[in-house]
C-alpha positions in Angstrom: 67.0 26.4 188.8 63.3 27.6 188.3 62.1 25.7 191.0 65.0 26.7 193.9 64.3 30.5 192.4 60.2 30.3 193.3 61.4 28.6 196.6 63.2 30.9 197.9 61.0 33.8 196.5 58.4 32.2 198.5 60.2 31.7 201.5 61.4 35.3 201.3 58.3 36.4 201.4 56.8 34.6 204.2 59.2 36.0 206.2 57.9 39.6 205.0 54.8 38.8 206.0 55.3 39.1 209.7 55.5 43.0 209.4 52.5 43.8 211.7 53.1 46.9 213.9 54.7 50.6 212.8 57.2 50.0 215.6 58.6 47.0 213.1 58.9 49.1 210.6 62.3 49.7 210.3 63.1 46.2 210.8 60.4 45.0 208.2 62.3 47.4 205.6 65.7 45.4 206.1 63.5 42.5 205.6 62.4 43.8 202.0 65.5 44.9 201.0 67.5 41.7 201.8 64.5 40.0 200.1 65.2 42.2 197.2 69.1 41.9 197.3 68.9 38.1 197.5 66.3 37.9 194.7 68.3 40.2 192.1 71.6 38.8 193.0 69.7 35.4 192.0 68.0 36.4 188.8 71.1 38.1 187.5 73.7 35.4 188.4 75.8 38.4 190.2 79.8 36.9 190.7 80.8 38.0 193.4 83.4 40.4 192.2 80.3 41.7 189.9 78.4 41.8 193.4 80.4 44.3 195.1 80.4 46.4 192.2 77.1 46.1 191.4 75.0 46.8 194.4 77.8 49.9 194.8 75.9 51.7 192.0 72.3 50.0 192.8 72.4 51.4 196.2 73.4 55.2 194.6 70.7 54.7 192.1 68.3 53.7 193.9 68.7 55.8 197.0 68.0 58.8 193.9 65.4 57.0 192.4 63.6 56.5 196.0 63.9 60.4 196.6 62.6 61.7 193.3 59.6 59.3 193.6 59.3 60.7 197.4 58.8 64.0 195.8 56.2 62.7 193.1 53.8 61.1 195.6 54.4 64.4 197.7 53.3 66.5 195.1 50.4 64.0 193.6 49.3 63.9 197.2 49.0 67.9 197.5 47.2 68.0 193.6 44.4 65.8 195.1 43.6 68.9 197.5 41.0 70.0 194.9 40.2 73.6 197.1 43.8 75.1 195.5 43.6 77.8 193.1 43.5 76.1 189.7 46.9 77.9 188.6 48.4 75.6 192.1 47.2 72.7 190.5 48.6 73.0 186.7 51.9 74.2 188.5 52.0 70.8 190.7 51.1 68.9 187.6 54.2 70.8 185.6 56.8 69.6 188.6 55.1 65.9 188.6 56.1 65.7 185.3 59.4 67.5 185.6 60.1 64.9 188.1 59.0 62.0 185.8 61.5 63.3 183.6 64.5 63.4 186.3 63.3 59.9 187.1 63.9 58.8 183.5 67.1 61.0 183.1 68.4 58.9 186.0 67.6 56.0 184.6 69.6 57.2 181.7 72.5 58.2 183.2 72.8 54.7 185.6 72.6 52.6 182.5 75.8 52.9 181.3 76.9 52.9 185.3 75.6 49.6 185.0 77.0 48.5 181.9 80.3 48.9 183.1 79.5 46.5 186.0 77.2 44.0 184.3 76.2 42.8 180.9 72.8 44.0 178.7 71.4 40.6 179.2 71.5 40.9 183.0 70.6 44.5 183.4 67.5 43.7 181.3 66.5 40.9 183.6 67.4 43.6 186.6 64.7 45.6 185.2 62.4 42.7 185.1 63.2 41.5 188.7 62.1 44.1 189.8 59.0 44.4 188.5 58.7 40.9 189.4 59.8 41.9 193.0 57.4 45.3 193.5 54.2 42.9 192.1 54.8 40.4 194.7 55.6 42.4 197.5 52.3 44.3 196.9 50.7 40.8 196.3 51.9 39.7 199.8 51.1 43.2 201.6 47.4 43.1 200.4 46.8 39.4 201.7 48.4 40.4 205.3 46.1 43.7 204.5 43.6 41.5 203.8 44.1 39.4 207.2 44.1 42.1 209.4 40.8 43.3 208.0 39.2 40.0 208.7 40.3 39.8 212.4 
């Protein structure tokens, strides 16, 4: 099981790592999130009635997640602009962490979505799949970074 799971992590991501030009981009992103879908449907041993439910609430979470971490690189990015007025800064710093919060707050609220869906044991290894997902994704993305450099 180990084995067929690295397999067709790998092969997942090999197919990711064709993403060369911004005109891809849009196709490269349905590349990653099929990779994604394919590897957490995997790891958690989704049925498929617990599929269709399942990626229902992901998709909502996530979609909120992805906007409210959006906003905190938005506002990170503007902090860094170090010719604001010092009360600009704290202020941006107040609403990174206000955001932080809404980010956990969500998390919060989608567990017990989740738990109506899934069991403990499987939301816990969603939480690690992921992880496992964003680390290897960055992994691949650095070596392609990494090509490109060299050419």
């Amino acid at each position: 099981m180990k084995k067929s799971s690295i397999l067709f992590i790998l092969i997942t991501l090999a197919s990711i790592a064709d993403i060369k030009a911004q005109d891809e981009q849009p196709r490269g992103k349905e590349k990653i999130k099929a990779a994604k879908v394919g590897l957490i449907t995997n790891r958690l041993s989704l049925t498929e009635e617990q599929a269709k439910s399942f990626w229902a609430v992901y998709d909502e979470f996530d979609k909120k997640r992805s906007e409210i971490r959006k906003n905190i690189r938005q506002m990170t990015a503007e902090s860094r602009n170090l010719t604001m007025s010092d009360d600009k800064i704290l202020t941006d710093i107040k609403e990174v962490l206000s955001l932080k919060q809404k980010e956990v707050d969500l998390e919060k609220e989608y567990l017990s979505k989740f738990l109506k869906v899934v069991n403990i044991r499987q939301i816990s290894e969603l939480y690690k799949t992921e992880q496992l997902f964003n680390q290897m994704l960055v992994k691949k993305l650095n070596k392609t970074s990494d090509k490109f450099e060299k050419e």
